[in-house]
C-alpha positions in Angstrom: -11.2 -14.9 25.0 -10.2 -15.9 21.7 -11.8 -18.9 20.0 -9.1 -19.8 17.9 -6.3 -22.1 19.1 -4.9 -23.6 16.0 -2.8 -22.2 13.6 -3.8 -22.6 10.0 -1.8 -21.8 6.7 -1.8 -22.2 2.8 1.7 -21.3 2.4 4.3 -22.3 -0.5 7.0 -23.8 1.2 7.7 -24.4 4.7 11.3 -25.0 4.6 12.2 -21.5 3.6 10.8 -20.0 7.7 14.4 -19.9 8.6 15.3 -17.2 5.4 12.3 -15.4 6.2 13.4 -14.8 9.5 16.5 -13.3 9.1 14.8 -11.1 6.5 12.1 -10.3 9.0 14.5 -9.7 11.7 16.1 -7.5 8.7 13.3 -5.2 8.3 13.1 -4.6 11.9 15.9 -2.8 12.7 14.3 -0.3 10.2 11.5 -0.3 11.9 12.7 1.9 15.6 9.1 3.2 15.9 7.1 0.0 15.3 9.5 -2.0 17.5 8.7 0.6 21.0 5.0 0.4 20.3 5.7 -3.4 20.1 7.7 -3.1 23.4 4.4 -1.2 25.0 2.3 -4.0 23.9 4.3 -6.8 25.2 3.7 -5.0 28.4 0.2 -4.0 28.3 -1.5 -6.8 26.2 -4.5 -4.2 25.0 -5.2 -6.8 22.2 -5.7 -10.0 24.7 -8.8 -12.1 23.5 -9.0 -9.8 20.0 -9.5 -11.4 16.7 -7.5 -9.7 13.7 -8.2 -10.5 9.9 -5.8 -8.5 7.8 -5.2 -8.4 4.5 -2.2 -6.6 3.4 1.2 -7.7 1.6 2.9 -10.3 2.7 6.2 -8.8 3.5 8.6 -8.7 6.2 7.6 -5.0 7.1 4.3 -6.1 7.5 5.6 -9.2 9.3 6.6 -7.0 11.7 3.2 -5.2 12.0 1.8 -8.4 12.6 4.4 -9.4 15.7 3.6 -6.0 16.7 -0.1 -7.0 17.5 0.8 -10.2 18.5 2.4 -9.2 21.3 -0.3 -7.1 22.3 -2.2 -10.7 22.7 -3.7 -10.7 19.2 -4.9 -13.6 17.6 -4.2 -12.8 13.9 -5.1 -14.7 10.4 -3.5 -12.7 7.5 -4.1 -13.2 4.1 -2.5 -11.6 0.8 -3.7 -8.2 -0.8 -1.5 -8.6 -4.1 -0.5 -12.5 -5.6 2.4 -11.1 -6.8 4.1 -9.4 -3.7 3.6 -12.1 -1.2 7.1 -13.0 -0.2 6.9 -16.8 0.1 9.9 -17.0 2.7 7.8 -14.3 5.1 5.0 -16.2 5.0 6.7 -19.2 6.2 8.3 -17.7 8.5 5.1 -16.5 10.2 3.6 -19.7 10.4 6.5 -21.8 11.7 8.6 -19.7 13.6 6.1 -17.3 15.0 3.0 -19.1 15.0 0.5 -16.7 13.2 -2.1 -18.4 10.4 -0.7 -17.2 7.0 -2.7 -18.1 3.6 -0.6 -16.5 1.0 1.3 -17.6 -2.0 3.4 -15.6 -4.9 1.7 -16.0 -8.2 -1.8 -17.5 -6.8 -4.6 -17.4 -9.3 -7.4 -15.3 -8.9 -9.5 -18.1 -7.2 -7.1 -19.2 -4.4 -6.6 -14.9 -3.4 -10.5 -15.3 -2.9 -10.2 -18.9 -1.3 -7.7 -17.0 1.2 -9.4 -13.9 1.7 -12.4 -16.3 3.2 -9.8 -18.8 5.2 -8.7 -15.3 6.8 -12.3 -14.3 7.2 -13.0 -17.9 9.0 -11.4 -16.6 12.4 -14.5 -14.3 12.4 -12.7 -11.2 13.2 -13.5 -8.0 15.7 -11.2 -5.8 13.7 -10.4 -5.9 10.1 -6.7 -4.6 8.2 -7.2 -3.9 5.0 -5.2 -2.9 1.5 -7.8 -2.0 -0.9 -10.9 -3.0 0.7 -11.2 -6.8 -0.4 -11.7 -8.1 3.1 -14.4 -5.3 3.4 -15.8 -6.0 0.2 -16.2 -9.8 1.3 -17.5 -9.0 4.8 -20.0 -6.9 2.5 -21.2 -9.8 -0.2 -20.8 -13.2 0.4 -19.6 -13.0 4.4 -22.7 -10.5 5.8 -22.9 -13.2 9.0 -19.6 -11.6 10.3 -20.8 -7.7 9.9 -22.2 -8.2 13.4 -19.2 -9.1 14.9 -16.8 -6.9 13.5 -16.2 -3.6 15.6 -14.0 -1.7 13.1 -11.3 -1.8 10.9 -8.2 0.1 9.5 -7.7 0.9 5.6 -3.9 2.0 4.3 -4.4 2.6 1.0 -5.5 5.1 -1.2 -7.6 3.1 -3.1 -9.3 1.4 -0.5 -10.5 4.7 0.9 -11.9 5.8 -2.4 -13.8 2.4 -2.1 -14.8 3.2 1.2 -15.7 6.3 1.0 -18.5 4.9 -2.0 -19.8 2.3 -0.1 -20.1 5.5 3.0 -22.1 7.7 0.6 -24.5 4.4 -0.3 -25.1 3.5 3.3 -23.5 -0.2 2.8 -20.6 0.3 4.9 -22.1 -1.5 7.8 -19.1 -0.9 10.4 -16.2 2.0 11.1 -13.6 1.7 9.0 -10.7 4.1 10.0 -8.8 6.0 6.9 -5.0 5.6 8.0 -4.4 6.2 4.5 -5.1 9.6 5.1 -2.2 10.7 7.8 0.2 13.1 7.5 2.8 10.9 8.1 1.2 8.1 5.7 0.9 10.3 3.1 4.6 12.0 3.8 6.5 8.7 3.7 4.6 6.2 2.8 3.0 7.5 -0.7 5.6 9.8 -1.6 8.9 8.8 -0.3 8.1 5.3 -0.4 6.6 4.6 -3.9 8.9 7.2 -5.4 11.5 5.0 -4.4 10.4 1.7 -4.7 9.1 1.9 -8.2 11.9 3.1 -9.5 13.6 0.0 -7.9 11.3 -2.1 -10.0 12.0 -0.4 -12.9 15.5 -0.8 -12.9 15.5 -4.5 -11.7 12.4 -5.5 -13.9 13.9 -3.4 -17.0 17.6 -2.3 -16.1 16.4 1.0 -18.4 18.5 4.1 -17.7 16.4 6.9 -16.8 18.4 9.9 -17.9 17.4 11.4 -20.8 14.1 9.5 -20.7 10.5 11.1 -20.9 8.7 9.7 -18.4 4.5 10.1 -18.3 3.2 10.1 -15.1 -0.8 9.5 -14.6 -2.2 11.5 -11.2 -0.3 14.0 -9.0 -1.4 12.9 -5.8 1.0 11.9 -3.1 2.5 8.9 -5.0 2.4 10.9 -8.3 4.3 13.9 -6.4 6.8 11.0 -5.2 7.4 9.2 -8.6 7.7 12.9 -10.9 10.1 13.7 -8.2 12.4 11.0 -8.4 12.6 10.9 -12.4 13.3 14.3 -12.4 15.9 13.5 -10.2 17.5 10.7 -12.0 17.6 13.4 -15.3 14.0 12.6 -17.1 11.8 14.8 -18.4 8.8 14.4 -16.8 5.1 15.2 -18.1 2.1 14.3 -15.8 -1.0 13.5 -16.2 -4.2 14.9 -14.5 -8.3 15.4 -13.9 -8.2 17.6 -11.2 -7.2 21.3 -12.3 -5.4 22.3 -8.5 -3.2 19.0 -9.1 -2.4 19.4 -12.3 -1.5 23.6 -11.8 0.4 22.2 -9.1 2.7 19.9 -11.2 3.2 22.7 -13.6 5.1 24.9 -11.2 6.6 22.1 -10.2 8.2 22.6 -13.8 6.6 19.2 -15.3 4.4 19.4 -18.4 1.0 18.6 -18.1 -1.0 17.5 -21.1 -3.8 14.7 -21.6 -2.9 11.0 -22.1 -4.0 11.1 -25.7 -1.1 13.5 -26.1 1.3 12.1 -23.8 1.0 8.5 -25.2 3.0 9.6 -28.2 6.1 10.9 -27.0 6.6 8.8 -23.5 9.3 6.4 -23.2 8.2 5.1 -19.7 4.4 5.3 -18.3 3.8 5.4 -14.4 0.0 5.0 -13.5 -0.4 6.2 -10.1 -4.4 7.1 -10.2 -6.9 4.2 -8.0 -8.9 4.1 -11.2 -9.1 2.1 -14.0 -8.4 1.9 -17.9 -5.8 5.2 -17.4 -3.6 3.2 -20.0 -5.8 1.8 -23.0 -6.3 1.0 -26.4 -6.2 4.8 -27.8 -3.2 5.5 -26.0 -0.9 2.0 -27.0 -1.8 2.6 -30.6 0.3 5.6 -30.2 3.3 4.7 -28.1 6.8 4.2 -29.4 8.7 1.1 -30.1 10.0 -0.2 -26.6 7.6 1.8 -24.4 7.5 0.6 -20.6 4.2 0.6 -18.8 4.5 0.7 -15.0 1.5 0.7 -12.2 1.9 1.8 -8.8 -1.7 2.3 -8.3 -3.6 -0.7 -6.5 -5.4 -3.0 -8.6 -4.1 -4.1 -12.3 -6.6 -2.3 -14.1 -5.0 1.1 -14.1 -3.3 -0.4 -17.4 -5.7 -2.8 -19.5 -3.9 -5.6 -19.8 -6.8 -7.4 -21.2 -6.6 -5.2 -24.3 -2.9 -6.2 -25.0 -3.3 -9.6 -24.3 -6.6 -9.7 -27.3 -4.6 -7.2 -29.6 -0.9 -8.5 -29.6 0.3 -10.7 -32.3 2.7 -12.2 -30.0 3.7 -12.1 -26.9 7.0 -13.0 -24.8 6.7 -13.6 -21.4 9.3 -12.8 -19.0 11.8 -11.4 -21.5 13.0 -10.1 -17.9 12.7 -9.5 -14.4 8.8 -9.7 -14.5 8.7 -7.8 -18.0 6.4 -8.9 -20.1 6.7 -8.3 -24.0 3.2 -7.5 -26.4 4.2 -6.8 -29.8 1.8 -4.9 -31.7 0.4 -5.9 -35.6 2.8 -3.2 -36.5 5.8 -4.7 -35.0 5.8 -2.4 -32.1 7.0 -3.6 -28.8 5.1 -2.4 -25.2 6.8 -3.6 -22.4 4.6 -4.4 -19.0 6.5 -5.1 -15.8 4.7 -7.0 -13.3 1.4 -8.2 -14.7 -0.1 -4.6 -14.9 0.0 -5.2 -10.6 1.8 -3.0 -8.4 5.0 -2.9 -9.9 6.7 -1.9 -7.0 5.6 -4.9 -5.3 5.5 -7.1 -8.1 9.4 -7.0 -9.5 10.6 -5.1 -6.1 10.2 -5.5 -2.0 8.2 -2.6 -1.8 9.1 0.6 0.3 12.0 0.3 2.6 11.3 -0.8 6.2 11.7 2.3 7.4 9.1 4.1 5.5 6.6 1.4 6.7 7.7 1.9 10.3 5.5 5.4 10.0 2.6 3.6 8.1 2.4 0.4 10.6 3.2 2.3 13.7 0.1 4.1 12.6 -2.1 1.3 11.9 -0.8 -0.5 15.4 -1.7 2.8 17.4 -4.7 3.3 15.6 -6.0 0.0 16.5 -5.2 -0.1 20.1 -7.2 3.4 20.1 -10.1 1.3 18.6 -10.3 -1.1 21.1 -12.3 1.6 22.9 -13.4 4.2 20.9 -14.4 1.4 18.1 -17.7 0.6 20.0 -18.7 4.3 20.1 -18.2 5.2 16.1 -21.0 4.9 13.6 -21.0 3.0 10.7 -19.0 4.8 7.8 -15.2 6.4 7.3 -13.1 8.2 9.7 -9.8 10.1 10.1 -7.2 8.8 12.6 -6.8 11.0 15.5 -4.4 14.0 14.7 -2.5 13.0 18.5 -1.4 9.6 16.8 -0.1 11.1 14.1 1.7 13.3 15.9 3.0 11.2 18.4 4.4 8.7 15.5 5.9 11.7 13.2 7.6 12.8 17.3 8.8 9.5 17.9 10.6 8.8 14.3 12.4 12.2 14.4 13.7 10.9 17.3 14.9 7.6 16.2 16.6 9.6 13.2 18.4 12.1 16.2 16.2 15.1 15.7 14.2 17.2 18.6 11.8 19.6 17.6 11.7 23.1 19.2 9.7 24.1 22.6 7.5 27.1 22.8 7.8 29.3 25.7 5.1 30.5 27.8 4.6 33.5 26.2 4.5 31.9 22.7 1.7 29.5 24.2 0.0 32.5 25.4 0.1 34.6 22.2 -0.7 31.5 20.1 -3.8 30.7 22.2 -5.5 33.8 22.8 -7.1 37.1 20.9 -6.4 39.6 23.1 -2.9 40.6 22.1 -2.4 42.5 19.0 0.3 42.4 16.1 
């Protein structure tokens, strides 16, 4: 059975649980999928006597998530992946109207998101959420007494696998971590739907830029790349990406975007996207080039995609929050570069994230995929693994029909002719 009993928080401000509530209650009617695995669970309490440390964004989709594994019995401690897109009302909300132990706060300084990732860590989990592998990373360093208890653990984000996937190919992933990042149905909505969308959203609140006419620079033309080109070529830009892998980058050209290095591209962008997992993709070579006014905008993880640190040293001035979390360096030229958000997830940062009902795919996977845990977790060695192809296809089943769609039936004969050799053409 569980050992914890008490609920524990670090949250902002208590008295704003009743407005994250209706906002949570918000998100959920975008959320059909989730809310009939949550049903199941009530039901079936598969996660009765587990212990849960997640951290992920504080938001009320993954409120939801959370009262999704709740109800399965779960005894949960979530922390926040990203200070800056912790929703301080949702985090209430979780501690005092649903009784889950929260330590998050907007804007926390870089020691209080480690103080929080160990007060999460102090429930001495059996399965681990994660955004980026910071929980991992902790179990890993300065928490190795909980790598024995830990049975396995789900990571959503692109950057987190690449993490992951490191630590694999050392030997220093010490437990199964389970790449949901990697879905169909993650990768569909969630990367490119979702962040196409939603950091646009923080553009256009953080900068309230018009995007027509615009040339936008987008680093990496992976799934959230594909997502963000797609939209500003949408709203009228003219979009030029970015790329190190040759396939991608052929890929975005008969897509009918240019493709040409950053060195090049720094010169002539108006707005910059980073959308890569790695680090320094927006630097000192490439601001010395930009225009007057340039916007720099990161939907990757971390904040090092853009290096912030370089502006900071090399501006002769700097206005903070000339909007919307939009930060102003001016360059020893006079030059202006505008950075929304910190150099964080922008989309996060000066937005809410992807709409509920792209989560609803991305959480209805994690939920499934750590139900299916609970019993092949003990079984899987130490390292990375792919969700099961049968959740992803039952989640991708059930949101079609939530949105009114059925998919066709084969017949017996095309189950026949698709599953044997012996007929011909």
């Amino acid at each position: 059975m569980s050992t914890t009993t008490v609920i524990k928080s670090d949250v902002a401000n208590p008295e704003l649980a009743s407005e994250g509530k209706k906002k949570i209650e918000w998100a959920a009617r975008n959320m059909p999928v989730l809310a009939q695995i949550k049903d199941r669970f009530v039901k079936e309490k598969p996660f009765t006597g587990m212990r849960i440390a997640a951290c992920m964004h504080v938001t009320t989709e993954t409120a939801n998530l959370m009262l999704a594994l709740k109800a399965g019995g779960a005894d949960i401690a979530l922390c926040a992946s990203n200070p800056l897109s912790t929703q301080d009302d949702t985090a209430a909300a979780l501690v005092f109207e649903y009784g889950i132990s929260v330590f998050a706060k907007n804007g926390i300084d870089r020691e209080g998101f480690y103080k929080h990732l160990n007060s999460a860590l102090d429930i001495k989990p059996q399965l681990v959420f994660d955004d980026g592998c910071d929980l991992v990373n902790v179990i890993h360093t300065s928490r190795t007494e909980l790598i024995e208890g830990v049975m396995a653990g789900c990571e959503e984000t692109t950057t987190g696998v690449i993490r992951l996937s490191q630590m694999a190919k050392d030997g220093a992933l010490k437990f199964p971590m389970i790449a949901v990042n990697d879905t169909d149905t993650k990768h569909m909505f969630d990367n490119r739907y979702g962040t196409g969308q939603s950091t646009f959203d923080a553009i256009f609140r953080a900068t309230n830029t018009l995007i027509a006419g615009k040339i936008v620079v987008v680093a990496g033309f992976g799934y959230c790349g594909k997502g963000v080109a797609e939209r500003a070529k949408g709203l009228g830009a003219e979009v030029i990406v970015t790329e190190i892998d040759p396939t991608k980058a052929l890929d975005a050209l008969m897509q009918g975007f240019r493709v040409m290095p950053m060195t090049k591209a720094a010169a002539v962008g108006d707005l910059f996207i980073t959308v890569t997992g790695n680090r320094d993709v927006l630097r000192d070579e490439h601001f010395k080039q930009m225009k007057d006014g340039a916007i720099l905008a990161n939907s990757g993880h971390f904040d090092i995609e853009i290096d912030v640190a370089w502006l900071e040293k090399n501006a002769k001035e700097k206005n903070l929050k000339m909007r919307h979390q939009t930060d102003e360096y001016v360059m020893a030229d006079g030059r202006r570069i505008l950075l929304i958000a910190e150099g964080r997830l922008a989309n996060l940062g000066a937005a809410e994230g992807h709409p509920a009902s792209v989560m609803d795919m991305s959480f209805s996977d994690q939920a499934l995929t750590a139900e299916w845990l609970l019993k092949a977790g003990t079984g899987l060695s130490a390292g990375l693994h792919e969700v099961p192809v049968s959740i992803d296809k039952d989640v991708a089943r059930l949101k079609l029909e939530s949105m009114g769609s059925t998919l066709d039936v084969l017949t017996p004969a095309q189950e026949l002719y698709l599953n044997s050799w012996e007929h011909g053409s």
